[in-house]
C-alpha positions as CSV (number, residue, x, y, z in Angstrom):
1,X,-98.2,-4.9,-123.6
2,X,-95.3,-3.1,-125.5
3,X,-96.2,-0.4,-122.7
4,X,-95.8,-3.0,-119.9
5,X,-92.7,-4.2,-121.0
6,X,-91.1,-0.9,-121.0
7,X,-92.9,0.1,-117.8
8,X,-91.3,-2.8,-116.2
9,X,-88.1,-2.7,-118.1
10,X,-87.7,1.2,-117.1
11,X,-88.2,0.1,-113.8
12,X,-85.7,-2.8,-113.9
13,X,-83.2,0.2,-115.3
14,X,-83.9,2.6,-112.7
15,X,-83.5,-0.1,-109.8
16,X,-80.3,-0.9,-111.3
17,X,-79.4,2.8,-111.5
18,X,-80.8,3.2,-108.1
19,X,-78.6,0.5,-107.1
20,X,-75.2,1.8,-108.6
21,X,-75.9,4.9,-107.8
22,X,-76.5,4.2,-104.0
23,X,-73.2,2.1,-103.8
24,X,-71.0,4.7,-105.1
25,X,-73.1,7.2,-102.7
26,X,-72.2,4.2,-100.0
27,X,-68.5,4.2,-101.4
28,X,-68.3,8.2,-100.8
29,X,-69.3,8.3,-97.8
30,X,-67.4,5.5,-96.5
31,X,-64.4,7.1,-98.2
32,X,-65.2,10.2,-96.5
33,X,-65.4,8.6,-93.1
34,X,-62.7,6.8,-93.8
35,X,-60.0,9.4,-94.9
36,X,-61.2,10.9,-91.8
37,X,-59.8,8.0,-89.4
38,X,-56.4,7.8,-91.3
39,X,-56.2,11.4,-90.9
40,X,-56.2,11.0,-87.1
41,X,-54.5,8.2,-87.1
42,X,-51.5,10.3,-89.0
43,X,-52.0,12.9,-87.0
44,X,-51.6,10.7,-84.1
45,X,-48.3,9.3,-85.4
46,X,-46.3,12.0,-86.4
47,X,-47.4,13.7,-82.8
48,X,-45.9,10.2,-81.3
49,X,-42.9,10.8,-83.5
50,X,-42.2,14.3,-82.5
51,X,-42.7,13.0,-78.8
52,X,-40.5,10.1,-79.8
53,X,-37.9,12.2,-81.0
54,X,-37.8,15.1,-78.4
55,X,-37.6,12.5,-75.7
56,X,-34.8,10.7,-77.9
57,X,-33.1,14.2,-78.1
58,X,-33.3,14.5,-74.2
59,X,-32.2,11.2,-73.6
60,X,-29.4,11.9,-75.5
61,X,-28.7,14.9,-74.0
62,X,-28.8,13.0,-70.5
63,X,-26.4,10.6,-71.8
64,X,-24.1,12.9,-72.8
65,X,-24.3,15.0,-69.4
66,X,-23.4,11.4,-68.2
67,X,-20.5,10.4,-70.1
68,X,-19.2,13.9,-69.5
69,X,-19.4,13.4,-65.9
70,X,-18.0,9.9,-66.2
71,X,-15.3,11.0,-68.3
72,X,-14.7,13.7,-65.1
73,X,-14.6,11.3,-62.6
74,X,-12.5,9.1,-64.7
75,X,-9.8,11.6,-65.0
76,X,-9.8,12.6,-61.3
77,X,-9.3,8.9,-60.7
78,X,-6.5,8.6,-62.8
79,X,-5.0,11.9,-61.5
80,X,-5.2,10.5,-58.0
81,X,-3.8,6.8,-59.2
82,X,-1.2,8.6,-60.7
83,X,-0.5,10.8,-57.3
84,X,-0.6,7.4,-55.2
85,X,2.0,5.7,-57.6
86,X,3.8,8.7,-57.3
87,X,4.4,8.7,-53.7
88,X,4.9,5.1,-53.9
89,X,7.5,5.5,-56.3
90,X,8.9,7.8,-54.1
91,X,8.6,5.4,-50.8
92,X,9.8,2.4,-52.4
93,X,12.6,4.6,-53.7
94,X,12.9,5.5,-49.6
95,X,13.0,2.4,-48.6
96,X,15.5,1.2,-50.6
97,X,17.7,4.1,-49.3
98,X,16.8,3.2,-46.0
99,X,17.0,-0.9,-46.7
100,X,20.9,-0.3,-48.3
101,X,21.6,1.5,-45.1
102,X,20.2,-0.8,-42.9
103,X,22.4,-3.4,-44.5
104,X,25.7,-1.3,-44.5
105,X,24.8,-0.7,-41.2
106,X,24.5,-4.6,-40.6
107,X,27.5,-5.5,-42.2
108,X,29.5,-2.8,-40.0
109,X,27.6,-4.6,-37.2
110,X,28.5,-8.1,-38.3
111,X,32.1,-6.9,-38.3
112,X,32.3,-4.7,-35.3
113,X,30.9,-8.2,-33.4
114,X,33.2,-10.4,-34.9
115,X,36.2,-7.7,-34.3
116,X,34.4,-7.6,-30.5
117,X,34.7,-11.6,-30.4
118,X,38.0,-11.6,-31.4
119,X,39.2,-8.9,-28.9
120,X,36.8,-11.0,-26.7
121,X,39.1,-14.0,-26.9
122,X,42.1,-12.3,-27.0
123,X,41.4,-10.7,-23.5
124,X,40.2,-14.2,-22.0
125,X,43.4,-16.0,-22.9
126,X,45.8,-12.9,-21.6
127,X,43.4,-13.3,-18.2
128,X,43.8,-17.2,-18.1
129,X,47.6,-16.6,-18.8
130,X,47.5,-13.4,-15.9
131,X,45.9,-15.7,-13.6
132,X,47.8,-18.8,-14.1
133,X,51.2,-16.4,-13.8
134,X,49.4,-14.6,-10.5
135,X,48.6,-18.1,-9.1
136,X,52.0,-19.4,-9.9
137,X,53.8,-15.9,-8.6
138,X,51.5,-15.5,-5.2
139,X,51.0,-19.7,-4.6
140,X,47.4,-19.4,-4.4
141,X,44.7,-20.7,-6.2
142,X,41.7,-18.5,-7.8
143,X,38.9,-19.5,-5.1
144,X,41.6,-18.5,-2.0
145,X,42.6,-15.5,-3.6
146,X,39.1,-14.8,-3.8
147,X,38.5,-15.5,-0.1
148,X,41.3,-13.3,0.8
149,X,39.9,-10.8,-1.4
150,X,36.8,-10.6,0.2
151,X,38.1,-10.5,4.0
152,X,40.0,-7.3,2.9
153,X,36.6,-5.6,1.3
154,X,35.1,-6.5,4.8
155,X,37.5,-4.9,6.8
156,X,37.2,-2.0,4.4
157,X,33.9,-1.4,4.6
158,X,33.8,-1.9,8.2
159,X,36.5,1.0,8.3
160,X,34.9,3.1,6.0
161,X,31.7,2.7,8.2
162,X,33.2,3.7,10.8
163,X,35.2,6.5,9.3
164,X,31.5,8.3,8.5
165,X,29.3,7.2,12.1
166,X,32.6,9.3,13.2
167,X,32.1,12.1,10.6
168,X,28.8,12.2,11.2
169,X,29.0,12.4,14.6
170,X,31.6,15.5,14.6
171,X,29.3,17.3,12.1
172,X,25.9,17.1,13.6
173,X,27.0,17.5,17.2
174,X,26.4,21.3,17.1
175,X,23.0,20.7,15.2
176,X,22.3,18.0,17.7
177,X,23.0,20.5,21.0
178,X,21.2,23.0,19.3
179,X,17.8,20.9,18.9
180,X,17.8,19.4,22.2
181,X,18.5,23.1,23.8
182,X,15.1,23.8,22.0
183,X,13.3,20.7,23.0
184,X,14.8,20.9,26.7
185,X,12.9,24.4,26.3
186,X,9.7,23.4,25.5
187,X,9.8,20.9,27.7
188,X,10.3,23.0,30.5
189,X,7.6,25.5,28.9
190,X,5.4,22.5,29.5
191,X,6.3,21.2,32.5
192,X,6.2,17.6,31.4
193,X,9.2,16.7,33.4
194,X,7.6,15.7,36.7
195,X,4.7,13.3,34.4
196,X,7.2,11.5,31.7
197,X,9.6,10.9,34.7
198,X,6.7,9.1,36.3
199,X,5.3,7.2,33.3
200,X,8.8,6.7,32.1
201,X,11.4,5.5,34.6
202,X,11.1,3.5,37.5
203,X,13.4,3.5,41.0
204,X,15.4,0.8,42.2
205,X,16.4,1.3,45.6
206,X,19.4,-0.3,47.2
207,X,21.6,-0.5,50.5
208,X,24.7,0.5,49.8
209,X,26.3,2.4,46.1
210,X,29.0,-0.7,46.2
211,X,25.7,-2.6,44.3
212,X,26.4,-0.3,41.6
213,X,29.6,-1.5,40.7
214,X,28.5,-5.3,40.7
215,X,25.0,-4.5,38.7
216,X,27.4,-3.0,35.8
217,X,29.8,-5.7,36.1
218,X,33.4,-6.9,34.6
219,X,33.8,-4.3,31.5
220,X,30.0,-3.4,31.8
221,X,28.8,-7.4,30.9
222,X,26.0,-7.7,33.9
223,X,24.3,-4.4,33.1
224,X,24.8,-5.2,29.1
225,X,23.2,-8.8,29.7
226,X,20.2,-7.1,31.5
227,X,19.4,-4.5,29.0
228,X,19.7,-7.1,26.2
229,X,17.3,-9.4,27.7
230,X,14.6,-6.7,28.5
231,X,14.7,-3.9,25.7
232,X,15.0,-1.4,29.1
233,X,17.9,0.8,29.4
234,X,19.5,1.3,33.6
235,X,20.8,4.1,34.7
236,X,23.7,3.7,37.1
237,X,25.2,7.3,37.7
238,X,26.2,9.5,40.8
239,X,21.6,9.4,42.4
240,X,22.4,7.8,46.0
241,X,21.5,4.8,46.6
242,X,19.1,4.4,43.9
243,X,18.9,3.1,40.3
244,X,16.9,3.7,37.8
245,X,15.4,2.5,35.0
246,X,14.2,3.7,32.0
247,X,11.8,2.9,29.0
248,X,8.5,3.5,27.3
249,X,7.1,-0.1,27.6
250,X,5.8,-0.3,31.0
251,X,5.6,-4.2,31.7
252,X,9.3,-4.2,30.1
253,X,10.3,-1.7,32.9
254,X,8.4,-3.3,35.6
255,X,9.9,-6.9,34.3
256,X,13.6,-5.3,34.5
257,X,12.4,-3.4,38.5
258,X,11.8,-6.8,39.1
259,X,14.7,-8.9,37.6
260,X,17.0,-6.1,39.3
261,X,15.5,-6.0,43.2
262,X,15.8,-10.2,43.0
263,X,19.5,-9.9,41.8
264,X,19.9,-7.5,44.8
265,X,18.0,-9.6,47.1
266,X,20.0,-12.6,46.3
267,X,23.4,-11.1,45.7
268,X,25.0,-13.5,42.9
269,X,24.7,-10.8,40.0
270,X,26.4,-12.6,36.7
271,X,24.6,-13.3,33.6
272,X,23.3,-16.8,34.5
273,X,21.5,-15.4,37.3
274,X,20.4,-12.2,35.3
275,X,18.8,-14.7,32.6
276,X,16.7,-16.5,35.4
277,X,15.6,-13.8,37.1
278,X,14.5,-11.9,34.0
279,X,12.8,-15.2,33.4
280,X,10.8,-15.1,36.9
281,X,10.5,-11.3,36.5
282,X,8.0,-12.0,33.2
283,X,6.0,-14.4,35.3
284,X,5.5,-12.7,37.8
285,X,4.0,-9.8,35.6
286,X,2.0,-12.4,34.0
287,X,0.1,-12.8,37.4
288,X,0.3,-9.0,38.3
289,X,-1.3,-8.7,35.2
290,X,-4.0,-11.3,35.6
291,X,-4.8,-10.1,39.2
292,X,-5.1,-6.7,37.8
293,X,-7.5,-7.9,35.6
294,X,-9.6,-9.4,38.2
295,X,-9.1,-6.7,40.8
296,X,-10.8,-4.3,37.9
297,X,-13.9,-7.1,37.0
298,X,-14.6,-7.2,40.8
299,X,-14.3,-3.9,41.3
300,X,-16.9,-3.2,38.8
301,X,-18.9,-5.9,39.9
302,X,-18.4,-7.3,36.6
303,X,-18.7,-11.8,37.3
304,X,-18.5,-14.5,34.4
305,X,-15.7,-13.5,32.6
306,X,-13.0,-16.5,31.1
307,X,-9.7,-16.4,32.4
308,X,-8.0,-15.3,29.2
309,X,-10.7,-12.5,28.4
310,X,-9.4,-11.6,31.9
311,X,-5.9,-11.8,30.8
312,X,-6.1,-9.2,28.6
313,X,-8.3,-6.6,30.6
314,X,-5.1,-6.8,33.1
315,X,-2.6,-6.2,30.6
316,X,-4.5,-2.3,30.2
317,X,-2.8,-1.5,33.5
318,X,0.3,-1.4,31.4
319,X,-1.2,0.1,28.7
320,X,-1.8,4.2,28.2
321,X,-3.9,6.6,26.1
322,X,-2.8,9.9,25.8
323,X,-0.4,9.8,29.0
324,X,-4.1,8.3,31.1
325,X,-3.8,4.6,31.8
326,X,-6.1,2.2,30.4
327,X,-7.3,0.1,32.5
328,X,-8.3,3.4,35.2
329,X,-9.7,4.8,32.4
330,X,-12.0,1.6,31.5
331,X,-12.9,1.8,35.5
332,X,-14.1,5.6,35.3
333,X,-16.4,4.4,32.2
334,X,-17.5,1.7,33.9
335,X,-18.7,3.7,36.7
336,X,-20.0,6.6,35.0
337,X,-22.1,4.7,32.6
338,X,-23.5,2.6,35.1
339,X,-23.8,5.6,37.3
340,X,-25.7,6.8,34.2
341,X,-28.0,3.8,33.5
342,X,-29.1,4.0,36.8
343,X,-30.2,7.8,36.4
344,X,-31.9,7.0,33.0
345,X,-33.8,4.3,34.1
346,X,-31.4,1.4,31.9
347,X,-29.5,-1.9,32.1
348,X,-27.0,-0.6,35.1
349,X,-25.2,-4.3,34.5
350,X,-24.8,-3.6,30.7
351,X,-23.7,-0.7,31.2
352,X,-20.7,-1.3,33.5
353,X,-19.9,-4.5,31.7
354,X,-19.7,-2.0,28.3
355,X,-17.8,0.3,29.8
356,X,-15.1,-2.1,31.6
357,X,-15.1,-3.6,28.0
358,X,-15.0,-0.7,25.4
359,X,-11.4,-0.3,25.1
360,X,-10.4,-3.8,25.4
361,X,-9.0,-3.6,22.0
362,X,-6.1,-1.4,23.3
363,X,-4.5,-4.4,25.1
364,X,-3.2,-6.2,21.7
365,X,-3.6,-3.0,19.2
366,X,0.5,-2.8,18.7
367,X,-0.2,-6.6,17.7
368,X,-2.8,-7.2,15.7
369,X,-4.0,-4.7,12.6
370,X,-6.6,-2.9,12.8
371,X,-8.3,-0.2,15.0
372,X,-8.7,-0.7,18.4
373,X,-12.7,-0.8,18.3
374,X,-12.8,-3.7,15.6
375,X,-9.8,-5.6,17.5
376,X,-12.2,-5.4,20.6
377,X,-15.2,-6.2,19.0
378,X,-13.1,-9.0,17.6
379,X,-11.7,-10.3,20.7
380,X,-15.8,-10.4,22.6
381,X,-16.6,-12.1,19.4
382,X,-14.2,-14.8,20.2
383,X,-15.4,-15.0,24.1
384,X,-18.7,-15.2,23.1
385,X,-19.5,-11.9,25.2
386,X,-23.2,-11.1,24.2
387,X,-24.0,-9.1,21.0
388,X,-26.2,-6.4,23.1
389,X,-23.0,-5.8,25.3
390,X,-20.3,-5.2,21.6
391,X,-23.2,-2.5,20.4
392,X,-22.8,-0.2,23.6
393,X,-19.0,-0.5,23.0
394,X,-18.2,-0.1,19.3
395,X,-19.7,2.8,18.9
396,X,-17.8,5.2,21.8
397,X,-15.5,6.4,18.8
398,X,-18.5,7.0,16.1
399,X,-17.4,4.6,14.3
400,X,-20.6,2.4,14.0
401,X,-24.1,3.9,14.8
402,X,-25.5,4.3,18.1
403,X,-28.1,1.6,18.6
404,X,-28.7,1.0,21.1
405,X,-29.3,3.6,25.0
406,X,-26.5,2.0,26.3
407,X,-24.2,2.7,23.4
408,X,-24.9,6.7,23.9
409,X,-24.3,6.1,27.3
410,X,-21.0,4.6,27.0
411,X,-19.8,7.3,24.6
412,X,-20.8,9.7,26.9
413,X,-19.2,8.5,29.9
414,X,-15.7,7.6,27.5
415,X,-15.8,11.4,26.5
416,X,-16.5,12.4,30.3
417,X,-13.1,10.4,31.1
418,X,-10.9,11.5,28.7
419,X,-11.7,15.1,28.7
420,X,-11.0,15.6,32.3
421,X,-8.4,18.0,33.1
422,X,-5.3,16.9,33.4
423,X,-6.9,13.1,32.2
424,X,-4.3,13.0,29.0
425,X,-1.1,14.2,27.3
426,X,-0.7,14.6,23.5
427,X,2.9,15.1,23.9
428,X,3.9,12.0,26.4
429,X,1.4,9.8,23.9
430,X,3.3,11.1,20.5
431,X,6.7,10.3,22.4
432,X,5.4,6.5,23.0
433,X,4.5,6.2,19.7
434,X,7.3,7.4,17.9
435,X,9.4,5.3,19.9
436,X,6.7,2.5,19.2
437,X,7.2,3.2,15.1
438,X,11.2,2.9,16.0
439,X,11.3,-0.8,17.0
440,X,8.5,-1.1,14.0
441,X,10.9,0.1,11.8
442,X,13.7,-2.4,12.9
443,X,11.9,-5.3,13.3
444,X,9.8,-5.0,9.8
445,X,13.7,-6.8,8.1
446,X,13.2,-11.0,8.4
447,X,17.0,-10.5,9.5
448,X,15.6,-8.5,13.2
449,X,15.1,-10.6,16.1
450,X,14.3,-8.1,18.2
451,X,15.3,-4.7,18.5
452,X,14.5,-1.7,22.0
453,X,14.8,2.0,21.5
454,X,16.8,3.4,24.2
455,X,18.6,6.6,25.3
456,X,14.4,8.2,24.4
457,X,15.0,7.0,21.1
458,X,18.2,8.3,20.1
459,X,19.2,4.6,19.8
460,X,18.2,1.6,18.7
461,X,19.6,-1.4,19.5
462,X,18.8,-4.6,16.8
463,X,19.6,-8.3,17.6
464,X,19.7,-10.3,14.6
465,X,19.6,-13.9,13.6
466,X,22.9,-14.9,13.6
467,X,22.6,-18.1,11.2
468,X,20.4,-15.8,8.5
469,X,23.2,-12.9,8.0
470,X,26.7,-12.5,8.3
471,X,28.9,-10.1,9.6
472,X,29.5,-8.1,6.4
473,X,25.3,-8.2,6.4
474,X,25.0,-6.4,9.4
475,X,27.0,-4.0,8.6
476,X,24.5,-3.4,5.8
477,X,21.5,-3.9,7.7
478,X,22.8,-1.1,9.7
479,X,22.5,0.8,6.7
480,X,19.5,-0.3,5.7
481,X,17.2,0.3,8.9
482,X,18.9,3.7,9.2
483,X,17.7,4.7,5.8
484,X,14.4,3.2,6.3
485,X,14.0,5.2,9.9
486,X,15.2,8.7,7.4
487,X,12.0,7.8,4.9
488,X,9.3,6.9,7.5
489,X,10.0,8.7,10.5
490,X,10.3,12.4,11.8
491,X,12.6,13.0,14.9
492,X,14.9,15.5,16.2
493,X,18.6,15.2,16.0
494,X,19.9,11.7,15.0
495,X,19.0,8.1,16.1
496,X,22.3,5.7,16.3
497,X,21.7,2.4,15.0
498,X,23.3,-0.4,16.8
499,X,22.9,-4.0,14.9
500,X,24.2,-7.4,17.0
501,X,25.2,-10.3,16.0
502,X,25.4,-12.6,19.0
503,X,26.2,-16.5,18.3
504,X,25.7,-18.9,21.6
505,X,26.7,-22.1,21.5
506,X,25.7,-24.1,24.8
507,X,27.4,-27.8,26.0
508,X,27.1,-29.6,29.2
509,X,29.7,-31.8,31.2
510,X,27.9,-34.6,32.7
């Protein structure tokens, strides 16, 4: 039993043992594992911390590098604030230089004005005191001293102007016989003489040379009257029996060869008379002109056309291209293109009607702007002439596209014309239109009534409006065209300017 006991109780003792002895086994091995953990765990944080303060030690080294290059920057700024407020110091102290001088400079100003107003009003009272003392000395008020003050400046300038026409004259005369001796020359080179004496003048014949002396009139006032009232300059010197009469313009010359042979016919030669038959001399060309017109449209074979289109194909016959007249020219065309069409198998009507047609511009062209193509093309526009018939014409010149056959034909048959031998003149045609640019010249002034080129443009003669310019104005009108014909125009020699101021004043007694 005893044995039992201690058996069991030596068993109870060694499960206790067994027991304390397997928790502190427990406890050092838990121990172990766990001063393992810390250790890592240490480890781990003094790593982090040497991380920690290596990164801390480059941040602050970045900070630095920062505030360094801040502190930089700073300074540069300042430097160049200080360099701005320096030059601003240094304008402001300009300025005020600049600002005390401007006001010294006002101040003499102000005081140079007010000495200037002063002298000002000092010189206006001595004139009003002058002035009342001249009008008490001469009697006459300010506004007729004034009149009388401007009578004697007119009659000044008008001898002063005629003082230098005079000088001018004496100095340019050997010039002038110099120049026409080398024009005379080329002239004769040319043998122009025989064709501008043709195209130029026109022969009056009469009975008996004691016509002459009645044409010119008392102190030359019939011949005067005539060449006034048709721009056409006569010719009354030693030719027997003959008279002639000379301009560019041909309906002006026929209209004064007309005029002239009905003052002969009737024998009362005075200015009344010349007026009317000047008068009847334009109507009558009017109807030579409008039966030229139809003499050319039947003569083509040319039917339909209105009276006023008509008209103005007459008006060619007094009309020239080159030295070739226009309206014999337009005939040749007509005729060649429609000998042409005929040959080619075309419109043989068109054609003729195209060609009659095709220079129908050159009628008005020293009227109306513009070339003479677009003024004709214009003008069968207006007469409703058919659009097939203004493409053969327009395009004679190469100015619009051929379109047409017809339209080569026409320019074919225009170049056929023109280039004949002998057909045209470059020399006569530049005469006409310089004097042409002459009148131009004189009648582009809203003074100019009208104004000829005579004596082959070595004068112009220029009739103003009497109730828009005075006397004193046309003596500088004079001026003014002659100056204007200098800038635009090139001529031999000189060109005397004549201006007219002509007042009529017409009553009856009934």
């Amino acid at each position: 039993m005893e044995i039992s006991l201690t058996i069991l109780l030596a068993e109870i003792l060694s499960l206790v043992v067994g027991s304390i002895l397997g928790y502190f086994t427990r406890q050092t091995i838990a121990k172990k594992q766990l001063n393992t953990a810390e250790g890592k765990a240490i480890r781990a944080v003094e790593e982090a911390e040497k991380k920690s303060q290596e990164i801390l030690i480059e941040a602050k080294d970045k900070a630095v590098n920062i505030l360094e290059e801040a502190k930089k920057r700073e300074q540069e700024r300042e430097n160049q604030i200080m360099r701005l407020e320096q030059r601003l110091e240094r304008r402001e102290e300009s300025l005020d230089k600049k600002n005390e001088a401007v006001e010294q400079n006002k101040e003499l100003l102000i005081k140079k004005e007010r000495e200037i107003e002063t002298i000002k009003e000092e010189v206006n009272a001595t004139k009003k005191k002058e002035l009342k003392r001249l009008e008490k000395i001469a009697g006459l008020s300010k506004e007729d001293a004034k009149k009388i003050l401007i009578q004697l400046t007119e009659e000044e300038n008008r001898d002063f102007l005629a003082k230098k026409i005079k000088e001018l004259e004496n100095q340019g005369q050997e010039e002038l016989e110099k120049k026409s001796r080398d024009i005379m020359s080329q002239a004769i080179q040319k043998y122009a003489g025989s064709h501008a004496a043709d195209t130029t003048t026109s022969l009056v014949n009469i009975s008996s040379d004691e016509i002459k002396g009645r044409i010119i009139g008392r102190e030359g006032r019939n011949i005067k009257a005539l060449e006034r009232l048709t721009g056409i300059e006569i010719i009354v010197d030693d030719t027997p029996e003959a008279i002639v009469i000379s301009g560019f313009d041909p309906i002006r010359r026929e209209t004064a060869r007309i005029a002239l042979e009905k003052l002969i016919a009737d024998g009362r030669i005075h200015p009344t008379k010349i007026e009317e038959a000047v008068e009847f001399a334009k109507k009558e060309i009017n109807n030579k002109i409008r039966e030229a017109g139809e003499a050319a449209a039947y003569d083509v074979g040319v039917a339909g056309l209105e009276p006023k289109l008509i008209h103005i194909l007459g008006r060619l016959r007094y009309r020239t291209s080159f030295g070739q007249n226009a309206l014999l020219h337009s005939l040749e065309v007509a005729h060649l293109s429609g000998a042409l069409a005929a040959e080619l198998g075309l419109d043989v009507s068109l054609a003729k009607k195209a060609g009659l047609l095709h220079d129908i511009g050159k009628a008005v062209d020293h009227e109306v702007q513009g070339t003479h193509v677009e003024i004709g093309i214009k003008i069968l526009e207006k007469f409703k002439i058919g659009e097939d018939i203004i493409k053969a014409m327009r395009s004679h010149h190469e100015d619009y596209p051929f379109e047409t056959p017809e339209s080569m034909i026409i320019a074919a048959a225009d170049a056929i014309s023109a280039s004949r031998p002998g057909a045209r003149k470059d020399t006569l045609e530049n005469y006409l239109k310089r004097l042409e640019d002459l009148e131009g010249v004189a009648t582009s002034f809203p003074e100019v009534e009208k104004s000829y080129a005579i004596q082959a443009g070595r004068e112009i003669r220029v009739f103003v409006k009497p109730d828009k310019i005075d006397d004193l104005g046309a003596i500088k009108l004079s001026r003014s065209i002659a100056d204007k014909i200098e800038e635009e125009l090139k001529y031999p020699g000189e060109i005397k300017v004549n201006v007219i101021r002509e007042v009529r004043v017409t009553e009856y007694a009934r």
